[in-house]
C-alpha positions in Angstrom: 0.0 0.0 0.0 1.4 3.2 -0.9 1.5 5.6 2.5 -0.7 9.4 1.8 0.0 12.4 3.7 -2.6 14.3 5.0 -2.4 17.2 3.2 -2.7 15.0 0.3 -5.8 13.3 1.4 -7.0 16.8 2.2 -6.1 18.9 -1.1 -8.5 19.8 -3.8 -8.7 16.9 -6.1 -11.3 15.6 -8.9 -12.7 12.4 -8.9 -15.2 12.1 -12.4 -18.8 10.7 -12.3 -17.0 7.0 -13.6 -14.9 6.8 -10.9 -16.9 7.8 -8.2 -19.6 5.0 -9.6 -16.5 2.5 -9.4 -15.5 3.1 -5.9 -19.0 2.9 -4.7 -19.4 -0.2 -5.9 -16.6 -1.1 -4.5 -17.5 0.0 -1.1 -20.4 -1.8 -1.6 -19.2 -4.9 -2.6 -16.1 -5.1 -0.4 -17.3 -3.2 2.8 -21.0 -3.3 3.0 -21.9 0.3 2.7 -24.4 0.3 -0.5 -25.4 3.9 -0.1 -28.9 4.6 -0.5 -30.2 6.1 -3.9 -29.9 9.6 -3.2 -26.6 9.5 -1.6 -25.2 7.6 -4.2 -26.1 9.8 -7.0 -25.4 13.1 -4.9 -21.6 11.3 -4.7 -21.3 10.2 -7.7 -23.1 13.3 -9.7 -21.5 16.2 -7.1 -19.0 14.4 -5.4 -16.6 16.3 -2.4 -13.6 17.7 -3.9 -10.6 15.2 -1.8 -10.3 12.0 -1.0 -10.8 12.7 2.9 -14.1 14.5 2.1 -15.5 11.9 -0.3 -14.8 9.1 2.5 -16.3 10.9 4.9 -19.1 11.4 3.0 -19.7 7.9 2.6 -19.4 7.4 6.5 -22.0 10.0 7.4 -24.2 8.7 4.5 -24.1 5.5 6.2 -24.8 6.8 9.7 -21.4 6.4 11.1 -18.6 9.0 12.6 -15.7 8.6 10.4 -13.4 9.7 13.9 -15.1 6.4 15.3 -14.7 4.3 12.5 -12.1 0.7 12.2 -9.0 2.3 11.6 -8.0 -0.4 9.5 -11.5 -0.6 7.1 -11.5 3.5 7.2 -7.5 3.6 5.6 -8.6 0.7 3.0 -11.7 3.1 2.0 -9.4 5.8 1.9 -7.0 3.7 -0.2 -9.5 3.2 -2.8 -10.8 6.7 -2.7 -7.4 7.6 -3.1 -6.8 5.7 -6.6 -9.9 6.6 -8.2 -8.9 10.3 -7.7 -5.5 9.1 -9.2 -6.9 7.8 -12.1 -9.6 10.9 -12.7 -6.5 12.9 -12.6 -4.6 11.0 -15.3 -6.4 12.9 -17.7 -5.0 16.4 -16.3 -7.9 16.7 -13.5 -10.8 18.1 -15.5 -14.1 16.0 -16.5 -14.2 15.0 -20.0 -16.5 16.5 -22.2 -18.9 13.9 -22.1 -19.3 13.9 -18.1 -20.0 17.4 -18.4 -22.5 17.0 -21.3 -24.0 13.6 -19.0 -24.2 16.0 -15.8 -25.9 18.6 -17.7 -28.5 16.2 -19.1 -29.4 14.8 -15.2 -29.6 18.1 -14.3 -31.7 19.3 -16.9 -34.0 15.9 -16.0 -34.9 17.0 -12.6 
């Protein structure tokens, strides 16, 4: 596992609408927290700008105190939090075209 600092887990990131779908699945999957609807799409659609936030997130959403949490469980979330903003920032940190044009659309839904 490759060791974060905490300003890194705590600096202004992006994490697109893909990846954010990925790791939640992957939360749910591997961890147990299947988010509800809402919560899933506010995180995925208007996601928290670091990886601390967007972890955090996911512990509130679930009704837990991310302070409080298995330290172990709460660094392997953070882990893969951590690598799908890595690989939203391989392409220079800003949403492809088409996430923009998909956000728009939902938005436009509503």
């Amino acid at each position: 596992m490759v060791m974060v600092s905490v300003s890194q887990i705590e600096e202004e990131g992006f994490i697109s609408s893909q990846e954010a779908e990925r790791v939640l699945g992957i939360f749910c999957v591997k961890y147990g927290f299947c988010l509800p609807s809402l919560w899933h799409a506010r995180l995925r659609d208007c996601p928290p700008h670091s990886i601390a936030k967007f972890t955090d997130t996911v512990f509130h959403a679930e009704g837990l105190d991310p302070r409080t949490a298995d330290r172990a469980m709460y660094k392997g979330m953070l882990e893969e939090v951590r690598l799908a903003f890595e690989r939203s920032n391989a392409t220079g940190g800003m949403p492809s075209n088409s996430a923009i044009t998909q956000r728009r659309s939902r938005t436009l839904r509503k």
